[in-house]
C-alpha positions as CSV (number, residue, x, y, z in Angstrom):
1,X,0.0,0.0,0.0
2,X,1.3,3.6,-0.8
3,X,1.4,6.5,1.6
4,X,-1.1,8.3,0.1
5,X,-3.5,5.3,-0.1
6,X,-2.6,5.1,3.7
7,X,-3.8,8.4,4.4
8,X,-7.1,8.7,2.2
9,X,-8.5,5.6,4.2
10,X,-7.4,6.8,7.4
11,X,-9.4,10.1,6.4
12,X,-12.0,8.2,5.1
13,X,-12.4,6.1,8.1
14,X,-12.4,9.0,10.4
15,X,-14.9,10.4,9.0
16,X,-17.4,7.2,9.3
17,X,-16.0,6.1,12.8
18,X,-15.0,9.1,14.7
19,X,-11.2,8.3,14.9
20,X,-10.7,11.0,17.7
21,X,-12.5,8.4,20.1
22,X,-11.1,6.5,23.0
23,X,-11.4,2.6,21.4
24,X,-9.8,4.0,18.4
25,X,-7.0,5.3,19.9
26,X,-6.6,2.3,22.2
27,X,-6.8,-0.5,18.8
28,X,-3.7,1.8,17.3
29,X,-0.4,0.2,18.1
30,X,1.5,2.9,20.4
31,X,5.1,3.2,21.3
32,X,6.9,2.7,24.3
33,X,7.9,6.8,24.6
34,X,9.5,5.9,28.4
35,X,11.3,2.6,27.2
36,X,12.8,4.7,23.6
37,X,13.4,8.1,25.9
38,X,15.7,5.1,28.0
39,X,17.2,4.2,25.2
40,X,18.4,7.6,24.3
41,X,19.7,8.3,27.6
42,X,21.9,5.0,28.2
43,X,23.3,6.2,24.3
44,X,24.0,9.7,25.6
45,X,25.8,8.1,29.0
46,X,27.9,5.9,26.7
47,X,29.1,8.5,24.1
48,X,30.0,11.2,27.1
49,X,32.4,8.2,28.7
50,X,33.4,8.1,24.8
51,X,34.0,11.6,24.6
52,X,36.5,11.8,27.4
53,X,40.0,11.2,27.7
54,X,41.9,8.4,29.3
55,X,42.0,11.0,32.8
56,X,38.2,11.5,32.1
57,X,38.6,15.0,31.0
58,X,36.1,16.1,28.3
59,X,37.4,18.4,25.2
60,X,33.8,20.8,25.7
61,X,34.9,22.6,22.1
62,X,34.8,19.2,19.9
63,X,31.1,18.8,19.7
64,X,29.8,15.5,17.8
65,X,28.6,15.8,14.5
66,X,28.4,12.4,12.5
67,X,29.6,8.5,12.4
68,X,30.3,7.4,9.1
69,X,30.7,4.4,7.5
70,X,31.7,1.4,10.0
71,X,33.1,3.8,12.8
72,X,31.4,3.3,16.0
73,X,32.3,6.6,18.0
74,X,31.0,10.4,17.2
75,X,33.5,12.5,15.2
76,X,33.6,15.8,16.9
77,X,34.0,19.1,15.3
78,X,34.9,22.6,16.6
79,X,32.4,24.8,18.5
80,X,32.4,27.8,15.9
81,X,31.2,29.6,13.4
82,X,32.0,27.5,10.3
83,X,30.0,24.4,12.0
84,X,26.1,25.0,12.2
85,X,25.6,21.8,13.8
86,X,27.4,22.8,17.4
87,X,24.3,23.3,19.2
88,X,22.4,20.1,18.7
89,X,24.6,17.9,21.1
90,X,24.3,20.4,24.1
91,X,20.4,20.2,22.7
92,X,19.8,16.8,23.5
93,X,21.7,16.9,26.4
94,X,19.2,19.2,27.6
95,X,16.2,17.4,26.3
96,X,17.8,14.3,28.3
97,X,18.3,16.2,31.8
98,X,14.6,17.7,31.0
99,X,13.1,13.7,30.6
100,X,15.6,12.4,33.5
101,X,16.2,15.3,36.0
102,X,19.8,13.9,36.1
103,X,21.8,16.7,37.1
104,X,25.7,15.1,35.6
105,X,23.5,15.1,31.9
106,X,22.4,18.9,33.0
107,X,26.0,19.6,34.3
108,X,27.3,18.4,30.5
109,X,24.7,20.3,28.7
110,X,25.8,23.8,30.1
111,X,29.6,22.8,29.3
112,X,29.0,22.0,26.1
113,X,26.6,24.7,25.6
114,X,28.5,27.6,27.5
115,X,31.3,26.7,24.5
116,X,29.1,28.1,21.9
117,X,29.7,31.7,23.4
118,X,32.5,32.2,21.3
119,X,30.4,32.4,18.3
120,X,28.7,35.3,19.3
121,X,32.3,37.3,19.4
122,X,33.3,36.2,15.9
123,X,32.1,38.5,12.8
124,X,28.6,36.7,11.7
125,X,29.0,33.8,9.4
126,X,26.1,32.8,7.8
127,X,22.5,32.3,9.1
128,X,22.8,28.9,11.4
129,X,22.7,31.1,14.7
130,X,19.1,29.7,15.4
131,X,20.5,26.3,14.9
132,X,23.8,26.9,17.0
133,X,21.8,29.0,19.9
134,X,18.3,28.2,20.3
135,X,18.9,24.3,20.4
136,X,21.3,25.0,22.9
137,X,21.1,27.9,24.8
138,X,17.4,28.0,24.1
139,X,16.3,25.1,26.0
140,X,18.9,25.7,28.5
141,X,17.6,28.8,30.0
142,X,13.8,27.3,29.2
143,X,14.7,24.1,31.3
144,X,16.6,26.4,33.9
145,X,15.9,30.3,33.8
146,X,19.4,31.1,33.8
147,X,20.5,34.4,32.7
148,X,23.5,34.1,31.3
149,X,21.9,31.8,28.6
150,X,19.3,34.6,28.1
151,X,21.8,37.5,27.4
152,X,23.2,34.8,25.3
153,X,20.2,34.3,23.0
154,X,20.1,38.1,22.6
155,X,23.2,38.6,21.6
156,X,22.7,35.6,18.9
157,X,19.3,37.6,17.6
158,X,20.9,41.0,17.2
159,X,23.8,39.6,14.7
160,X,21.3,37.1,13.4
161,X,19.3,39.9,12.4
162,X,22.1,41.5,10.7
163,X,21.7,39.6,7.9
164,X,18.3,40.5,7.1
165,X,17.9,42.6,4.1
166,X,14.8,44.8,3.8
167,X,14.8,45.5,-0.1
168,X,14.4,41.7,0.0
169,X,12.1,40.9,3.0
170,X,14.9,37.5,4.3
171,X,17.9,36.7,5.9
172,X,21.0,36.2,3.8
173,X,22.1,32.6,4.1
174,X,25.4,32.8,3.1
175,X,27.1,35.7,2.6
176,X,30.2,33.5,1.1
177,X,28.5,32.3,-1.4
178,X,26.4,36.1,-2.9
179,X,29.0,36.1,-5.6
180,X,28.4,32.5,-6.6
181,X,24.6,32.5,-7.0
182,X,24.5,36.1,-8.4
183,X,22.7,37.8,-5.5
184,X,21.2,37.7,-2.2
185,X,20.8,34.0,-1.1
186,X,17.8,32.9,0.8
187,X,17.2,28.6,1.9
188,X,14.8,26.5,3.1
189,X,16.9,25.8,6.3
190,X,16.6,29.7,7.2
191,X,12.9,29.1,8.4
192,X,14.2,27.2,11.6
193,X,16.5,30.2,12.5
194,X,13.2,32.4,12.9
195,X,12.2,30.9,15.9
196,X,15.2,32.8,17.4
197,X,14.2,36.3,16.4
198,X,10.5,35.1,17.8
199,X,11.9,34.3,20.8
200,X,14.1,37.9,21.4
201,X,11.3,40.1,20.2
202,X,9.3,38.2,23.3
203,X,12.0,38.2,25.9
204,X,13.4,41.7,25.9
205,X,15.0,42.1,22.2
206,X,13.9,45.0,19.8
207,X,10.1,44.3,18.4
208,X,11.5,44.7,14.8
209,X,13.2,41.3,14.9
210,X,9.4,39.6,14.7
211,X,8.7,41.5,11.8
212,X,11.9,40.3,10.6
213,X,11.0,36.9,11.1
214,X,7.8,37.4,9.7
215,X,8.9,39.0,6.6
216,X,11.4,36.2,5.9
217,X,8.6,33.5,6.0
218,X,6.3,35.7,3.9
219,X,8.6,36.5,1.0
220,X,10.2,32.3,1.4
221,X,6.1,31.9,1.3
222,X,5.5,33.5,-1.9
223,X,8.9,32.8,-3.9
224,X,10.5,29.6,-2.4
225,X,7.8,26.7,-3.5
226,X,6.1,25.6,-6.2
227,X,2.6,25.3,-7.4
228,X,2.1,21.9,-5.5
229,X,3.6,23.3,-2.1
230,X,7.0,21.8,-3.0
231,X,9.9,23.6,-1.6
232,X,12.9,24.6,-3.4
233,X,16.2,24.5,-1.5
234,X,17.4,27.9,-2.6
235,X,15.8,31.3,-3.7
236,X,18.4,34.5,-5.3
237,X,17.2,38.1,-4.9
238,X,18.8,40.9,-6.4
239,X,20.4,42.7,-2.8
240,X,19.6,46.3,-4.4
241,X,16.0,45.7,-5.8
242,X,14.9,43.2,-3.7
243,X,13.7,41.5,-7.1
244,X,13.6,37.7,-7.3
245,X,15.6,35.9,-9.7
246,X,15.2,32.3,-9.7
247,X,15.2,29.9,-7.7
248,X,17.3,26.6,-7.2
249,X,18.8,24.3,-5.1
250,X,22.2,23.1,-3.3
251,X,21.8,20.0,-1.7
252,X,18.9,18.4,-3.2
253,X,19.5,16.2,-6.5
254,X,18.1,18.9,-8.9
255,X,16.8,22.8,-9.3
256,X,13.3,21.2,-9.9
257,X,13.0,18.3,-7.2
258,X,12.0,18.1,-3.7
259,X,14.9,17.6,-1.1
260,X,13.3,15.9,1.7
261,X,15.3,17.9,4.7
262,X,14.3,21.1,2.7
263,X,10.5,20.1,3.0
264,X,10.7,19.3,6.2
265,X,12.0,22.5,7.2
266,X,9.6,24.0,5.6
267,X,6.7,21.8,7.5
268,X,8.4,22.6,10.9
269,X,8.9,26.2,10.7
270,X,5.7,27.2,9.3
271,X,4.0,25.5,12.2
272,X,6.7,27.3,14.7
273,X,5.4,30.4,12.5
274,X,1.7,29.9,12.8
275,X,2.6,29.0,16.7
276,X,4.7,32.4,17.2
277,X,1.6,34.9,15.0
278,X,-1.6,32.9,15.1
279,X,-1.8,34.1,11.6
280,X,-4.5,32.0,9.6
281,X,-2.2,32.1,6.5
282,X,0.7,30.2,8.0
283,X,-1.1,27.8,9.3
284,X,-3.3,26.9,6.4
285,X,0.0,27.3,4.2
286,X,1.8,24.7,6.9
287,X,-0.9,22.1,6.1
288,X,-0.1,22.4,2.3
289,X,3.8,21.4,3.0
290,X,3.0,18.8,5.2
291,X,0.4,16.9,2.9
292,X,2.6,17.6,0.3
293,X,5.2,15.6,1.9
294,X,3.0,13.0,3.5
295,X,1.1,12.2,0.1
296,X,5.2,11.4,-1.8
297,X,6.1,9.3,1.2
298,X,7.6,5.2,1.1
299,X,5.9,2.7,2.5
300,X,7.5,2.8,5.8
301,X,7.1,6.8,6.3
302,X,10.9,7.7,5.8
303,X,12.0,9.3,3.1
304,X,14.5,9.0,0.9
305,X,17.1,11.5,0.7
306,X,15.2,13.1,-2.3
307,X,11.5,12.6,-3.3
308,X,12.8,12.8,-7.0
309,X,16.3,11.2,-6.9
310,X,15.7,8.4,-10.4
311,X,18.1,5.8,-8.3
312,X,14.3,5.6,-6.0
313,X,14.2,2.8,-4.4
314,X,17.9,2.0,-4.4
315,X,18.6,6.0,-3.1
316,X,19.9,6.4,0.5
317,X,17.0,7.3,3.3
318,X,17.1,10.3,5.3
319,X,16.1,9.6,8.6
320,X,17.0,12.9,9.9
321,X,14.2,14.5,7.7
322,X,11.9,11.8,9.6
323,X,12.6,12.9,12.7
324,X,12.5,16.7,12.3
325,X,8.8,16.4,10.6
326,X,7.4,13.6,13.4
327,X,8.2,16.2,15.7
328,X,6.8,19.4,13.7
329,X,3.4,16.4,13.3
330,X,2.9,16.3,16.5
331,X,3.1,19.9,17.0
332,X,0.8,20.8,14.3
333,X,-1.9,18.5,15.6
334,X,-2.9,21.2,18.4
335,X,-3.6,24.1,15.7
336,X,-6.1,22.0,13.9
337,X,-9.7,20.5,13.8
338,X,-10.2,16.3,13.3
339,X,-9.9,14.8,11.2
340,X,-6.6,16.4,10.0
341,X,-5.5,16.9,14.1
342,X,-5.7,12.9,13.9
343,X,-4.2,12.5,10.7
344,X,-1.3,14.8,11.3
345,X,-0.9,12.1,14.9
346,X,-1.5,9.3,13.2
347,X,1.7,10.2,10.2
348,X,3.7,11.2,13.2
349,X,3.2,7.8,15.1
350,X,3.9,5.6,12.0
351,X,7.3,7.8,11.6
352,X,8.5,7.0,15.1
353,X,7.8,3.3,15.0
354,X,9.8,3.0,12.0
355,X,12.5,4.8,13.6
356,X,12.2,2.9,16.6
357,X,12.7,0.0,14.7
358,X,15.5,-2.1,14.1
359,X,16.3,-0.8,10.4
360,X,16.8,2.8,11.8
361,X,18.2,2.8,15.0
362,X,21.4,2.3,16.1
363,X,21.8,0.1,18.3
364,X,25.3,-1.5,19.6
365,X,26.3,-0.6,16.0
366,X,27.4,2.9,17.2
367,X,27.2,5.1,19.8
368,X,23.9,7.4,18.0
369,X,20.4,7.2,18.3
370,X,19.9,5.8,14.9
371,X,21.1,5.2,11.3
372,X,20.8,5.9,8.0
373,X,20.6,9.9,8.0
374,X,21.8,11.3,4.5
375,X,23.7,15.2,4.7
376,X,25.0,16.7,2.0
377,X,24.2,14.0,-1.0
378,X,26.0,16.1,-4.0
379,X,28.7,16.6,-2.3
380,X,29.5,13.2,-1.6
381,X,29.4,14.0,2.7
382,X,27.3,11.9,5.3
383,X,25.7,9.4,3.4
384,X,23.6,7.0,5.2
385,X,25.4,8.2,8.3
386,X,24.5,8.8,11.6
387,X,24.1,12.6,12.2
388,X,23.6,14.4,15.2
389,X,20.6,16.6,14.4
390,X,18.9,13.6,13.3
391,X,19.6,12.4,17.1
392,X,18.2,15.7,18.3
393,X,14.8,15.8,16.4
394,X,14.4,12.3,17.5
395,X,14.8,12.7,20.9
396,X,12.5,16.3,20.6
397,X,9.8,13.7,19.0
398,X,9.8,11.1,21.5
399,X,9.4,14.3,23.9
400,X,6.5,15.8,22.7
401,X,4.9,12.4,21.9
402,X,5.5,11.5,25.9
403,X,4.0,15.2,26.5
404,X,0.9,14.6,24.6
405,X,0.3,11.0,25.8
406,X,0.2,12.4,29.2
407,X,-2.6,14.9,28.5
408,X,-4.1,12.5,26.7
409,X,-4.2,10.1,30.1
410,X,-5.1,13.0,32.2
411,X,-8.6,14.0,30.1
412,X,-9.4,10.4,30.1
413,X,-9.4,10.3,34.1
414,X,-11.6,13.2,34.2
């Protein structure tokens, strides 16, 4: 059975049985959230006793990005500027102290997170702030109030918000690469870096750094996707006019065909976008992505690395693109009416059991969450790898999944 066969009869049924009710929920197969949320932690414990030295003495500046090929230990990389994906280690550390309350996970997460600092006293980069600071100093100071990690987070907005351009309504991606695409650079990626100038317009940063955010997702809104609600990876604006010139991509397999990370930052962020505005339009807009993406979907809800890749089905998966759109699912759920709310559930469930399964996770294979996570295809870099932001979305998943079977056992006993 396809996906999208898959989802018509679980509309269609529904809608003749009331799938919102108590039996039905109870005849659907659930996961074990506390028995996977174990899982994760035991992993973290055994790559921090990895991560140290033969004294026990951790190196808080190497960070783990990937494992490749049969290595079973994380290779670390630099907390800096040139490596976007420094703050998703500190990030699930976080999320682990916040399901565990152990306080030697929470006393790791602010080492590893207070390393990031140097970033914010380096010239600004490129756009990956959001993805360096609020995955690591953003649930820091939400798990633990502390103030540094605020001032922090403010810091990140203002030169994050450097990089908008108002003659084009975004954020410059990268400013290294304006001379190779012929103008101001805009991607798909950018949307999660929003959620950063939300958060400082709301906690004490200028005002204008929402309208910034809202801008960017307006003008990505309008220029960045096709007809069908497909994203491309990368739009170009000329940075005196603001006109846009074409659009393309970097990482996906063609201009013309759907990356699968790329649509699922496009699903996540507009829901973080409807969630920070309660604007009708990016809501309605963050249901289009997301059927778009659930109706191209394999079998086993995990996509491959590109919906349009002509190898399909002998193309790597990505599982990280999985993860990141489970957890936007079950997000997205609470801003709509049955029998989407349900639907939207229902996809994010089926994810997570595949990625609880054997094929995807890890296992004593290495020392990360799961497997077969595809980076940067084209260039030839983290190919059915374990990657670390695939680790963090997963974990954030099985979080909110915990989260909402909770409420969901609290209405029952009233």
């Amino acid at each position: 059975m396809t996906t999208s066969h898959y989802l018509m009869l679980l509309a269609t049924a529904s809608l003749a049985i009331g799938i919102g009710c108590s039996a039905q929920r109870e005849a659907q197969p659930q996961i074990d959230v506390e028995q996977e949320i174990s899982y994760c932690r035991d992993k973290i414990m055994q790559s921090l006793s990895e991560l140290a030295d033969s004294d026990g003495v951790i190196d808080y500046s190497q960070a783990p990005r990937n494992i490749c090929g049969t290595d079973t230990r994380w290779a670390c990389r630099p907390a800096c500027a040139e490596e976007w994906c420094g703050g998703f280690w500190p990030g699930i550390l976080w999320y682990a102290y916040q399901a565990t309350g152990d306080n030697e996970i929470a006393y790791q997460a602010d080492k590893y997170t207070r390393a990031l600092q140097v970033i914010t006293e380096q010239p600004v980069l490129d756009h990956d702030l959001g993805f360096l600071f609020f995955c690591s100093y953003g649930n820091g100071y939400r798990l633990t109030g502390n103030p540094d990690y605020k001032r922090q987070l403010l810091a990140a907005a203002d030169s994050l918000a450097t990089l908008f351009n108002p003659a084009v309504g975004t954020l410059l991606a990268w400013p290294r690469h304006v001379a190779d695409y012929g103008g101001h650079n805009t991607i798909m990626d950018t949307m999660i870096n929003l959620e950063l100038l939300f958060w400082a317009a709301k906690n004490g940063g200028d005002y204008r750094l929402y309208d910034m955010a809202v801008a960017h997702a307006d003008t990505t809104m309008r220029y960045q996707f096709r007809p069908d609600y497909t994203s491309y990876h990368v739009a170009v604006y000329d940075p005196v006019t603001g006109k846009f010139l074409r659009c393309c991509t970097h990482q996906g397999y063609s201009d013309d065909s759907m990356w699968a990370r790329g649509q699922a930052w496009a699903i996540y962020g507009y829901t973080m976008v409807y969630r920070e505005t309660h604007e009708q339009r990016f809501l309605d807009f963050a249901e289009h992505v997301t059927d778009a993406y659930l109706e191209r979907l394999p079998d086993d809800m995990v996509p491959y690395w590109d919906f349009n890749d002509p190898a399909i089905p002998n193309a790597p998966r990505d599982a990280s693109a999985a993860c990141v759109v489970a957890s936007a699912l079950l997000e997205l759920k609470d801003y709509v009416d049955a029998p989407e709310s349900d639907r939207y559930r229902d996809a994010a469930v089926e994810m997570l059991k595949s990625l609880c399964s054997d094929r995807y996770k890890a296992g004593s294979q290495n020392s990360a969450f799961l497997l077969h996570s595809t980076g940067h295809h084209p260039a030839g870099s983290e190919i059915d790898a374990s990657i670390v932001y695939a680790d963090y979305y997963f974990l954030e998943a099985l979080e909110r999944m915990e989260r909402d079977q909770h409420h969901s056992t609290n209405l029952a006993k009233k």
